[in-house]
Every structure is written in C-alpha cells, then in structure tokens.
N, C-alpha and C positions, 0 to 999 in steps of 0.2 A: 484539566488534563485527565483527571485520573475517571471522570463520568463518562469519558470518550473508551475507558478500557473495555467493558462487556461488547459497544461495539465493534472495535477493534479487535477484539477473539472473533467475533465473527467473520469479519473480513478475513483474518490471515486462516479460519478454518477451510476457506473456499481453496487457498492459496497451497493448502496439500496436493492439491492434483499435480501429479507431473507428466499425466498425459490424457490428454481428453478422450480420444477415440480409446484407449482403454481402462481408463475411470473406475475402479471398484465402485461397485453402491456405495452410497452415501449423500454427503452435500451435494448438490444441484447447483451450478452456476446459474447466477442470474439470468434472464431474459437478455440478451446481447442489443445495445442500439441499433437500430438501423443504419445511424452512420455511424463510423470511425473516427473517434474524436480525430483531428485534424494536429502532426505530429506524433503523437503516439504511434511506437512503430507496428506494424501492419502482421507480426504475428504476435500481438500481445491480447488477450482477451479482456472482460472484465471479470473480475473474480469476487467481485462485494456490490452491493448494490451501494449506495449513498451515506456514509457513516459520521453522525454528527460530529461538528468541527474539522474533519478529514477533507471527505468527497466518497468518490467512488475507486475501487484500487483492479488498477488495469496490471497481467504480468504473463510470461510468458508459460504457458502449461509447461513447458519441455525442458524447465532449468529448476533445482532445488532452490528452496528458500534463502538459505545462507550466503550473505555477502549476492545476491541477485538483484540487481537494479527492478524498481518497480515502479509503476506512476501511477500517479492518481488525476482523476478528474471532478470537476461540478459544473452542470449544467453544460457539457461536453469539452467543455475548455481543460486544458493541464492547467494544473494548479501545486503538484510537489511531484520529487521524484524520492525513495525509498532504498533503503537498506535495512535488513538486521545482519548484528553481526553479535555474535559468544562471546563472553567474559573472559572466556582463556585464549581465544585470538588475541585480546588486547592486554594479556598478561605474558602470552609470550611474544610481543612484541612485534606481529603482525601487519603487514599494512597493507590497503587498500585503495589503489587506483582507480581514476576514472570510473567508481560507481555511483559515486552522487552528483552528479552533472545532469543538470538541467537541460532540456529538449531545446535544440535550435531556434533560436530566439525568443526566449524567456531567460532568467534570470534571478538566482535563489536573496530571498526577501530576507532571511533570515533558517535559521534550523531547533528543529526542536528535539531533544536525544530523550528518549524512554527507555525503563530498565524495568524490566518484566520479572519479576523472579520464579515467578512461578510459569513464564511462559507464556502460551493463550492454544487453543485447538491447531493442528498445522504445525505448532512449533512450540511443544510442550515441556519446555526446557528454560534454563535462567538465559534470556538475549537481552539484545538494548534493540529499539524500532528506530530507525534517525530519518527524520522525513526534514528534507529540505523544500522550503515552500517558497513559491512564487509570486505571494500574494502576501500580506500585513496577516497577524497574528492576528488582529481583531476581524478581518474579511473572513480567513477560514472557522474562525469561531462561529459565526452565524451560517455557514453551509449545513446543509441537512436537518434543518431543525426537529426535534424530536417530536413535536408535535404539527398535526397537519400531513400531508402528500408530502414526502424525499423527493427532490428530482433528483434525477441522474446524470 
C-alpha cells in the first residue's frame, strides 16, 4: 500500500481542478480515451492516467475533493469507486451517505481506508482515501504495473 502513495499524490494532484474550461496553469489532464468507460457517469473526466495497484481515477471537474464520489477504472472497465474524507469530520461525528456505492451493476469486493498525514498535491492536508473495490485485493495489485506500458 504504502509504494502506491507517490502515485497516488499524483492522481489526486490532477484532482485540484474544479473547472476545466478555466484551469489555471499547471497539471494537464491526461489524454482522455476515446471512449467512455461504460457506466461511468458521462460528466466525469479522467484525471490520473493508470496508477499501480489503483487504475485510473475518473471525477467530476465541477465538485471539490472532499466527501466527492470518484471512480476509478483499468483497461476501461470500473474497478472501485472513492472518497476522501478529514479527520475532524469523523471526530465530530459526521456522516456520510450514499458516496461509496458502487456504479449499477458491480458490487464492492471489499474496501481499503488510507490515512495520509501529510496529505498528497490536490489535498495537502491530514485525509483518509477509502476506495471501495470491485475486484479481489490481489486483481487490483497487479493493475498498472510499474514497469512496462500502463494501460488505461
């Protein structure tokens, strides 16, 4: 988990934007697929290209990071869907609906909760990342291998 963090700062530095058409300089989203992964909803971009053991992380420019549903893909298919959420939402007792559900017909395999203290680009603060996955811990391990061409 923890070899997955630098690329994961990178994904969620993509994940600053909250509006494409007026984007200060900076990060550059990825090359967008041709197609649309299939269930991924239809104003979600991609904002990471393929990050090992992950996938690739699709989200909506137009919504802040926090408590924001996000998914992920490999090889075009959904493979988890995303949240981060602050240390002090869940100190003061906060709760959170309906944002880790899984896309219409798939179904979460298991979840894995990450505690960032130091943050990562994008969201340079102490968060937790909670990726619920649709696939076996050991299927998303092997996505993106570090060595070689990343699909997408």
């Amino acid at each position: 988990m923890l070899s997955r963090i630098p690329y994961a700062a990178l994904a969620m530095m993509f994940l600053c934007l909250t509006n494409v058409s007026a984007a200060p300089p900076g990060p550059q989203l990825p090359p967008q697929p041709k197609v649309h992964p299939a269930g991924v909803p239809a104003n979600f971009i991609m904002v990471s290209p393929c990050i090992p053991g992950m996938g690739a992380h699709w989200a909506n420019p137009k919504t802040g990071l926090h408590a924001t549903t996000i998914y992920g893909t490999y090889e075009g298919k959904p493979v988890f869907t995303e949240i981060m959420l602050l240390p002090q939402d869940f100190a003061a007792g906060k709760s959170f609906e309906d944002v880790l559900v899984p896309l219409p017909g798939y179904h979460i395999d298991h979840v894995d909760i990450e505690y960032l203290p130091h943050g990562h680009p994008g969201m340079p603060f102490a968060h937790y990342d909670i990726h619920g996955y649709y696939v076996s811990h050991a299927a998303h391990e092997k996505f993106c291998p570090v060595t070689g061409k990343a699909p997408m």
